[in-house]
PDBQT receptor file of N, H, CA, C and O in Angstrom, charges set to zero:
ATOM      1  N   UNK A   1     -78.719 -17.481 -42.537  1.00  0.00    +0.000 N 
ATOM      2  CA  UNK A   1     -78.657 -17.175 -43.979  1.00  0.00    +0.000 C 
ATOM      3  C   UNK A   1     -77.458 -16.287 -44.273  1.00  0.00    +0.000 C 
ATOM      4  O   UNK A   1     -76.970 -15.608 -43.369  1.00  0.00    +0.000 OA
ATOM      5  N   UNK A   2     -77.073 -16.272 -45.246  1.00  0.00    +0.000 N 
ATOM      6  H   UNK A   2     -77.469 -16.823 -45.980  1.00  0.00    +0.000 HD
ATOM      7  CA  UNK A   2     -75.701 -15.286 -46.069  1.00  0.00    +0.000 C 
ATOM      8  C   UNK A   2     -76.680 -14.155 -46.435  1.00  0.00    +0.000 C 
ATOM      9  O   UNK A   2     -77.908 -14.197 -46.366  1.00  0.00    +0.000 OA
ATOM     10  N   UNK A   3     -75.887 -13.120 -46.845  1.00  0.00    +0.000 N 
ATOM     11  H   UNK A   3     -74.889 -13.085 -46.901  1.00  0.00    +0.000 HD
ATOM     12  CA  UNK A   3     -76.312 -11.906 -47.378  1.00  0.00    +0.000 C 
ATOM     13  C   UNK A   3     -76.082 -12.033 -48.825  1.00  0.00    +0.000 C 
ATOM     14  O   UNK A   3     -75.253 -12.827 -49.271  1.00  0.00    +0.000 OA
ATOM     15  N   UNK A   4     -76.959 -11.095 -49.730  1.00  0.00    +0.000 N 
ATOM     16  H   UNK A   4     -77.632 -10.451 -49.367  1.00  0.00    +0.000 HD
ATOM     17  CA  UNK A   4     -76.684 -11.276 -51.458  1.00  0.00    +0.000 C 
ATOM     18  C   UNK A   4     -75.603 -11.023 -51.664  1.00  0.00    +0.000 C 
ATOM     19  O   UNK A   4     -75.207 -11.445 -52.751  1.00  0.00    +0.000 OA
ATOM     20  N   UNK A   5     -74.638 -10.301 -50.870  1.00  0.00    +0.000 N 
ATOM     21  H   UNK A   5     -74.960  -9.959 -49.987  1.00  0.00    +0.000 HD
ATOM     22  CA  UNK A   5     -73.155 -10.054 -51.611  1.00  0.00    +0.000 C 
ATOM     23  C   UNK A   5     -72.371 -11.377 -51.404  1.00  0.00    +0.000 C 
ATOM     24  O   UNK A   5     -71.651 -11.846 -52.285  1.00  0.00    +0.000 OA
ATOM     25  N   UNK A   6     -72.539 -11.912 -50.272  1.00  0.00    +0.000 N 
ATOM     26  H   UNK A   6     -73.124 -11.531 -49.556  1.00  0.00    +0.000 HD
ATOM     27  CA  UNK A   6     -71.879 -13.162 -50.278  1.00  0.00    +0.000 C 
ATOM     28  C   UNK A   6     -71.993 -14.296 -50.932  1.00  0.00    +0.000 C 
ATOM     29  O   UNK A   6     -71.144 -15.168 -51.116  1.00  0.00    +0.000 OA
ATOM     30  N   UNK A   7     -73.578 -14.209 -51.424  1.00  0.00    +0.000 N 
ATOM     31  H   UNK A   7     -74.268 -13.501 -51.274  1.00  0.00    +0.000 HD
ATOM     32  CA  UNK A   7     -74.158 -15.639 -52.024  1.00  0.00    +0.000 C 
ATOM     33  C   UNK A   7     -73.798 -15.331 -53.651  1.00  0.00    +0.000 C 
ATOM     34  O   UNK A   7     -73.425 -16.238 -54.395  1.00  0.00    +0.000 OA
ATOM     35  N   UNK A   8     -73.981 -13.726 -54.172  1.00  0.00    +0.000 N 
ATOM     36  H   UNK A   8     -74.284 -12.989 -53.568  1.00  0.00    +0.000 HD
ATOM     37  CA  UNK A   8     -73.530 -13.312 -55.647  1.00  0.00    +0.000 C 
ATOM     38  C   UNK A   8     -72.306 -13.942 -55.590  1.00  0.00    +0.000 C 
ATOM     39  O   UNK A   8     -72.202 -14.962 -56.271  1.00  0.00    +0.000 OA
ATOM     40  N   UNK A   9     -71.113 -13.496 -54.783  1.00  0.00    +0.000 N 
ATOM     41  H   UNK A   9     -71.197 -12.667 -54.230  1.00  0.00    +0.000 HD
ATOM     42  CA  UNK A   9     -70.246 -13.889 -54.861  1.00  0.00    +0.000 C 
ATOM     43  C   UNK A   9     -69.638 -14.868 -54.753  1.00  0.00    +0.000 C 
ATOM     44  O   UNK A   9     -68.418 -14.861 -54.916  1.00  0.00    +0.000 OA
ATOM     45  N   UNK A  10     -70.309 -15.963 -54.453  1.00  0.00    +0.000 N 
ATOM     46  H   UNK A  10     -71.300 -15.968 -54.321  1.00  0.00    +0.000 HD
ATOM     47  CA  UNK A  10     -69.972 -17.612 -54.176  1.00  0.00    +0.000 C 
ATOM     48  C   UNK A  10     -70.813 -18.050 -55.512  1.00  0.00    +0.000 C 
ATOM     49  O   UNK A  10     -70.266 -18.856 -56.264  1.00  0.00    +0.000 OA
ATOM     50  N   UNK A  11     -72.213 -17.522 -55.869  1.00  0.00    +0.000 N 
ATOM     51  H   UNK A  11     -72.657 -16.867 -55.258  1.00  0.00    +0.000 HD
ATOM     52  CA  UNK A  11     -72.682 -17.930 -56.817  1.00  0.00    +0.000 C 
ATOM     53  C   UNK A  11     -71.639 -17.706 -58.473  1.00  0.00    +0.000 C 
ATOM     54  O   UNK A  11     -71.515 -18.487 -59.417  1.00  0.00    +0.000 OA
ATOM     55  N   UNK A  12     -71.132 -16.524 -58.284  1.00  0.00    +0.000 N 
ATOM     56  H   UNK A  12     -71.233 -15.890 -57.517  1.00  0.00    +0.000 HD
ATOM     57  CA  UNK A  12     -70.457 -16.188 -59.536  1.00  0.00    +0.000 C 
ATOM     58  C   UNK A  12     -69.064 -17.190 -59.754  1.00  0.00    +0.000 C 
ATOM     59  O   UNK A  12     -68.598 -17.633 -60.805  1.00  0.00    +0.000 OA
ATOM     60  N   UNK A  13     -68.465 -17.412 -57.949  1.00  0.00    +0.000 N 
ATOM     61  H   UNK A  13     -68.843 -17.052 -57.096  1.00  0.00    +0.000 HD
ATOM     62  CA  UNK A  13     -67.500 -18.544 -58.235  1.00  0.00    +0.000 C 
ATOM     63  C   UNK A  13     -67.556 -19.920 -58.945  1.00  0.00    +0.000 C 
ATOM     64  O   UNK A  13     -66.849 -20.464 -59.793  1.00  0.00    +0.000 OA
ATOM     65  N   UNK A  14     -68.863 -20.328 -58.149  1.00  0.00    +0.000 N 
ATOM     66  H   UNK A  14     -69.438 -19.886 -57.460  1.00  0.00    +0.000 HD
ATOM     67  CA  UNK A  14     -69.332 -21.510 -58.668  1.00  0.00    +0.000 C 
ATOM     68  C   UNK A  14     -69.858 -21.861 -60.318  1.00  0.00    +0.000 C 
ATOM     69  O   UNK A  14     -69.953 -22.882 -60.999  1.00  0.00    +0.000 OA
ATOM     70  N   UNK A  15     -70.129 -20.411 -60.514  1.00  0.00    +0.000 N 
ATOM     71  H   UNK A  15     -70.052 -19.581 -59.961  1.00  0.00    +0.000 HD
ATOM     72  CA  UNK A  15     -70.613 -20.464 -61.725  1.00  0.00    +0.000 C 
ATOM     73  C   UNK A  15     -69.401 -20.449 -63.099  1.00  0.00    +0.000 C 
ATOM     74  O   UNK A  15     -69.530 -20.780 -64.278  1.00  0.00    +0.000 OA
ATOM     75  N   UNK A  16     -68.169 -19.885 -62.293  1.00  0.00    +0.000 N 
ATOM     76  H   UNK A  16     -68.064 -19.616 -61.335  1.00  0.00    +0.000 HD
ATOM     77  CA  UNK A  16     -66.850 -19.403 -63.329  1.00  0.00    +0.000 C 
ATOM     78  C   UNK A  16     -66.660 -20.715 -63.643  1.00  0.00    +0.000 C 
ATOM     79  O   UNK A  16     -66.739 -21.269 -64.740  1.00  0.00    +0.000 OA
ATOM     80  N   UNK A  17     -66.326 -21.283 -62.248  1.00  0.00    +0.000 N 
ATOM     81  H   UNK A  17     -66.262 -20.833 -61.357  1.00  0.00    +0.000 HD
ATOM     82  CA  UNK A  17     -65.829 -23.096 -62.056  1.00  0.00    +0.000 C 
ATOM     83  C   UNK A  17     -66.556 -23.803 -62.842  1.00  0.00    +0.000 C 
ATOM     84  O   UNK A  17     -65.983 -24.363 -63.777  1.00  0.00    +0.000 OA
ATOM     85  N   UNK A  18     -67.968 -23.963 -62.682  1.00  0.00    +0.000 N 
ATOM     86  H   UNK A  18     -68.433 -23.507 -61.923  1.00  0.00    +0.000 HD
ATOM     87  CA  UNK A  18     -68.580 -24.695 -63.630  1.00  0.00    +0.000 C 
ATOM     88  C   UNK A  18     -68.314 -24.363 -64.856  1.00  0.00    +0.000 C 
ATOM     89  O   UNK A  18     -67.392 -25.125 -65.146  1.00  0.00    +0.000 OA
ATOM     90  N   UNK A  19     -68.515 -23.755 -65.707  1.00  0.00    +0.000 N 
ATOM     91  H   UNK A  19     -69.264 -23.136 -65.472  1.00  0.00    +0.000 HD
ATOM     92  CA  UNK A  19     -68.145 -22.919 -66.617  1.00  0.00    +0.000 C 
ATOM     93  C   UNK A  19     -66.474 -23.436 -67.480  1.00  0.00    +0.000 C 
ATOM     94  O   UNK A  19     -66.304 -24.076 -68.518  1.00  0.00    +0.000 OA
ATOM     95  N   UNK A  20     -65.883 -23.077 -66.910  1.00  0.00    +0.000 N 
ATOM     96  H   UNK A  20     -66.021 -22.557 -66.067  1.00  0.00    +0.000 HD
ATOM     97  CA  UNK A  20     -64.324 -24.056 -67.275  1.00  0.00    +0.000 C 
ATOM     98  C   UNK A  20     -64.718 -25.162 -67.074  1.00  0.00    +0.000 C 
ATOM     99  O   UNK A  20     -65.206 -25.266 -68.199  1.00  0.00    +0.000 OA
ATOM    100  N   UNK A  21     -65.024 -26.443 -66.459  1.00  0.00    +0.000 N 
ATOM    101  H   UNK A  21     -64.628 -26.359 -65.545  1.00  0.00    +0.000 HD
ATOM    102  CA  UNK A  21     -64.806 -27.640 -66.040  1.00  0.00    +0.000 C 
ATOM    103  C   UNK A  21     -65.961 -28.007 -67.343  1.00  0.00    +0.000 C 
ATOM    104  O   UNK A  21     -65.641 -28.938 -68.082  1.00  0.00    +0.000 OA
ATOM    105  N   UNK A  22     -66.938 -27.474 -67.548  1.00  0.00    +0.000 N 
ATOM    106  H   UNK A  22     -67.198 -26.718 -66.948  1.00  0.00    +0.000 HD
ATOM    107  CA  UNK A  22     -67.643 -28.019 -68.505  1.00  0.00    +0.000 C 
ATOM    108  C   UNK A  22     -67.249 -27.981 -69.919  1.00  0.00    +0.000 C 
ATOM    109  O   UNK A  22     -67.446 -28.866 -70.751  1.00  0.00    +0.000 OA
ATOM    110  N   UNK A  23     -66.489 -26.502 -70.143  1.00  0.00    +0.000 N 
ATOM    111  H   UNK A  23     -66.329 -25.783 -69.467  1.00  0.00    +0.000 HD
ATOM    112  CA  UNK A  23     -65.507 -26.466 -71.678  1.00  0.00    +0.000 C 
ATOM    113  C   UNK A  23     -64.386 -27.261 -71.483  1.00  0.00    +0.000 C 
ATOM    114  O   UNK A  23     -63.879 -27.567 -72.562  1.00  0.00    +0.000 OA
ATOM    115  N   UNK A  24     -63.659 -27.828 -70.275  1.00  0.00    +0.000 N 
ATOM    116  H   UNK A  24     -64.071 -27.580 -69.398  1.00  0.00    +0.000 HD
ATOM    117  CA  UNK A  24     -62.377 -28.820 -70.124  1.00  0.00    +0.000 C 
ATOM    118  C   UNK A  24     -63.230 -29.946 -70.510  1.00  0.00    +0.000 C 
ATOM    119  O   UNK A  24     -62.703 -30.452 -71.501  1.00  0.00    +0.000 OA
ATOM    120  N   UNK A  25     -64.374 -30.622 -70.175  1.00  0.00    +0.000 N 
ATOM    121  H   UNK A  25     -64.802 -30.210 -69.370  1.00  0.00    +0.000 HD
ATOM    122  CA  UNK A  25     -65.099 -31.861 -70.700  1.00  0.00    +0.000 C 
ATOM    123  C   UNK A  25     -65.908 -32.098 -71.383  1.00  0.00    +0.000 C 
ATOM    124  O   UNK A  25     -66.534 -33.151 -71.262  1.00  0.00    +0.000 OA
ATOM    125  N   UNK A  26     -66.192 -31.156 -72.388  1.00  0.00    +0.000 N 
ATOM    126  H   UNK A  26     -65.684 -30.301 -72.486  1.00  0.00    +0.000 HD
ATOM    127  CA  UNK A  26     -67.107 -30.893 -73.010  1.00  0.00    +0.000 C 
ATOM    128  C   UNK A  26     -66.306 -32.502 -74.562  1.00  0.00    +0.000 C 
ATOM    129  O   UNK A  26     -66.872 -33.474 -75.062  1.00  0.00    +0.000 OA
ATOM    130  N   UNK A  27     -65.015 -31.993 -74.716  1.00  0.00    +0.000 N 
ATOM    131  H   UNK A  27     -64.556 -31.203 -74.311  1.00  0.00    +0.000 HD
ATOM    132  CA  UNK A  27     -64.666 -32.529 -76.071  1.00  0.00    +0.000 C 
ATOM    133  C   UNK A  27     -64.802 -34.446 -75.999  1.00  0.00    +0.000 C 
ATOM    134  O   UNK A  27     -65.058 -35.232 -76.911  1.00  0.00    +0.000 OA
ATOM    135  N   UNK A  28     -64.564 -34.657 -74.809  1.00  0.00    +0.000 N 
ATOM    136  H   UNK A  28     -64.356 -34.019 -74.068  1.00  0.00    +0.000 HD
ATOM    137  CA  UNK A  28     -64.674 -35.851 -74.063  1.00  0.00    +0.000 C 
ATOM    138  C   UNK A  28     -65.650 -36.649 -74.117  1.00  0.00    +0.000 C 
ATOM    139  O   UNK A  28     -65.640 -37.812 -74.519  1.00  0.00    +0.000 OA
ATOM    140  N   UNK A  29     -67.086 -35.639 -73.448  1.00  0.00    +0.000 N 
ATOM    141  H   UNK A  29     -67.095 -34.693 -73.122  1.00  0.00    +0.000 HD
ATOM    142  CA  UNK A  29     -68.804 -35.806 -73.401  1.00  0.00    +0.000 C 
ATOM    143  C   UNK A  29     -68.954 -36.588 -74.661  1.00  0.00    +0.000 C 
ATOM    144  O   UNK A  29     -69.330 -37.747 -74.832  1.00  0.00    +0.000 OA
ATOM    145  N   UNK A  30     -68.495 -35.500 -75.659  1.00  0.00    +0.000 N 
ATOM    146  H   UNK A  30     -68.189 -34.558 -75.521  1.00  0.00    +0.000 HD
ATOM    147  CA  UNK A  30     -68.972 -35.790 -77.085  1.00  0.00    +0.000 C 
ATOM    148  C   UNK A  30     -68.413 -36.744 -77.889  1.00  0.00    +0.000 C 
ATOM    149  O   UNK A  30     -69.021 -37.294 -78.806  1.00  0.00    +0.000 OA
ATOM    150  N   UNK A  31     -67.523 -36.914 -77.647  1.00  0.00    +0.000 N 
ATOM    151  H   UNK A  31     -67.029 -36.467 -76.902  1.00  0.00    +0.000 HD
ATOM    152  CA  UNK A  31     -66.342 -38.575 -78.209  1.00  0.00    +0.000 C 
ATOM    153  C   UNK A  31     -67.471 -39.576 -77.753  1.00  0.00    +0.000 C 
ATOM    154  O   UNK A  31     -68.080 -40.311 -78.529  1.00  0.00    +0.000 OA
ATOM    155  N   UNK A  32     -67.704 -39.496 -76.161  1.00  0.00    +0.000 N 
ATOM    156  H   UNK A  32     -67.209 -38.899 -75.530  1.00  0.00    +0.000 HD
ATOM    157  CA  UNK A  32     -68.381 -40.505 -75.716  1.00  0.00    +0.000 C 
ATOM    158  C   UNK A  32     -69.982 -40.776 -76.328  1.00  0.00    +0.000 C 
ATOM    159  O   UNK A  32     -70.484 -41.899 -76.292  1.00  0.00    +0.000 OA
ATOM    160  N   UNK A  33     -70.626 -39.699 -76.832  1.00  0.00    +0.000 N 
ATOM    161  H   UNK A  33     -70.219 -38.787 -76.861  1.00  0.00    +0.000 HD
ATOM    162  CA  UNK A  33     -71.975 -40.238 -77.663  1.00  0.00    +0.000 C 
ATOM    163  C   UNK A  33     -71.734 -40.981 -78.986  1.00  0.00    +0.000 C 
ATOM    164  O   UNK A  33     -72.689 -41.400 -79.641  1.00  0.00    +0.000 OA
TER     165      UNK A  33
């Protein structure tokens, strides 16, 4: 297992990343409905 500082800190990456990639495709998503 990882320790909480490592997993906060991979979690917060993953979470920045998601975070942009979903406002970069967000305008896209919505064209497409």
């Amino acid at each position: 297992t990882i320790s909480s500082a490592q997993m906060s800190a991979s979690e917060k990456d993953a979470i920045s990343h998601r975070g942009k990639s979903l406002r970069a495709i967000a305008p896209f998503v919505l064209e497409m409905l």
